[in-house]
C-alpha positions as CSV (number, residue, x, y, z in Angstrom):
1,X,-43.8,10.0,-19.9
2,X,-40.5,11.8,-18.5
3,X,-38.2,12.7,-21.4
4,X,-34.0,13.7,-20.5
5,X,-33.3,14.4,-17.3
6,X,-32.0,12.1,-14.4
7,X,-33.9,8.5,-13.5
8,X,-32.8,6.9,-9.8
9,X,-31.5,3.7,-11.6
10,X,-30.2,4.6,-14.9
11,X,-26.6,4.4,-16.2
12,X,-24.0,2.0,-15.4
13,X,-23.5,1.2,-11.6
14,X,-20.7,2.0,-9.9
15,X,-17.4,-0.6,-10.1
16,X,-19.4,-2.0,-13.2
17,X,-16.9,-3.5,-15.2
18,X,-17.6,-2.9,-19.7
19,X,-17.7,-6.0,-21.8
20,X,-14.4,-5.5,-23.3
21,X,-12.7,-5.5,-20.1
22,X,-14.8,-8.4,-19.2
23,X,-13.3,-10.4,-22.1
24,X,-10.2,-9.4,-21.5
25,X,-10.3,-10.6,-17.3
26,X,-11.4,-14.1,-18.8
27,X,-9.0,-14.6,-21.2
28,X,-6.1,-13.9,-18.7
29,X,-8.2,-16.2,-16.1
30,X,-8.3,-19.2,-18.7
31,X,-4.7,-19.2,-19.6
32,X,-3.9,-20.1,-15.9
33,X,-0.7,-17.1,-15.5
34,X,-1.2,-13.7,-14.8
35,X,1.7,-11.1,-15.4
36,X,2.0,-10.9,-11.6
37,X,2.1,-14.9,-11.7
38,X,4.8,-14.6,-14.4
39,X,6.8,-12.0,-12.7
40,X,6.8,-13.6,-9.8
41,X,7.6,-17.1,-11.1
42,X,10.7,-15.2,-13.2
43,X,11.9,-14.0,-9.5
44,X,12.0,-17.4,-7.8
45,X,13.8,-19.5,-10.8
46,X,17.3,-20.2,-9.4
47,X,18.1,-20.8,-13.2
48,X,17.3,-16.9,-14.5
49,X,19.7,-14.5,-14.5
50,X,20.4,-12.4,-11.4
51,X,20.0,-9.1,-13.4
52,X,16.3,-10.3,-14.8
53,X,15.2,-11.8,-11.3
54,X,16.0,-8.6,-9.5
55,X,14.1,-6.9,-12.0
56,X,10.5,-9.2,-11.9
57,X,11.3,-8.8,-8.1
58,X,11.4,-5.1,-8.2
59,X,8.1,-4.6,-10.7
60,X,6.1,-7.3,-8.9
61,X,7.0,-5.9,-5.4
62,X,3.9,-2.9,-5.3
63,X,1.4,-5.5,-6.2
64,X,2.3,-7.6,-3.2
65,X,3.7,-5.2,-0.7
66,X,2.5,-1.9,0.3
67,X,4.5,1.2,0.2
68,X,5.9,2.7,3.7
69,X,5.0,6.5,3.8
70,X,6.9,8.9,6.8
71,X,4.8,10.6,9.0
72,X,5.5,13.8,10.9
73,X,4.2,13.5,14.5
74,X,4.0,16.9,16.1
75,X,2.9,18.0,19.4
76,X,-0.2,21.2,19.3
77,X,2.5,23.3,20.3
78,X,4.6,22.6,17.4
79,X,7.6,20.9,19.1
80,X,8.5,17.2,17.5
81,X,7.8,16.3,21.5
82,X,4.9,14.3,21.7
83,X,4.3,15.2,25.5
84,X,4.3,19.0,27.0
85,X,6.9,20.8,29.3
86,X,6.2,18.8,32.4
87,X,5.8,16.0,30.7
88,X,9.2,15.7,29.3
89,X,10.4,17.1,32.9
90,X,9.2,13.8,34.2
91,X,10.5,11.5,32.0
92,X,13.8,13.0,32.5
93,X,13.7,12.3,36.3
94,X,12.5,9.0,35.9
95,X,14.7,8.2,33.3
96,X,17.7,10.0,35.9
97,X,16.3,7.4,38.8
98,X,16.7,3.9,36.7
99,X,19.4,4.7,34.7
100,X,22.0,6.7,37.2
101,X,23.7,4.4,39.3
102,X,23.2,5.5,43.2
């Protein structure tokens, strides 16, 4: 019999959840209102302060929408133009033919 070492199958599986996080995730299932519930339910009574509606509104606002990140587009020869030289050439002479009265 194999003694130490690694066994395919042994240890807890990955995304495996441990049994006090388990009781835990059913207690907040069986009261019916999670804090993103609650937050969200402070943010739509007309009857709660401005002040404390803005502020459920602002802490529940990651969980529901995702956050915008920039992105730099750059061309492979560094310019912030997405097309080349003679690209750009051609867009400017189209551009000259529908926009400049004749």
């Amino acid at each position: 019999m194999a003694r130490g070492g690694k066994r395919d199958g042994a240890g807890r599986k990955p995304g495996a959840i441990n049994k006090s996080t388990q009781v835990i995730r059913k207690a907040v299932k069986e009261s019916g209102l999670t804090p993103l519930d609650y937050l969200l339910s402070v943010m739509r009574d007309p009857e709660s302060e401005q002040s404390e509606r803005v502020d459920a509104a602002n802490k529940a606002a990651p969980y529901v929408h995702a956050k915008l990140t920039s992105v730099d587009i750059k061309s492979s020869d560094g310019t912030m133009s997405p097309a080349g030289p003679a690209q750009d050439a051609a867009l400017a002479a189209m551009n000259r033919k529908h926009c400049d009265p004749e």
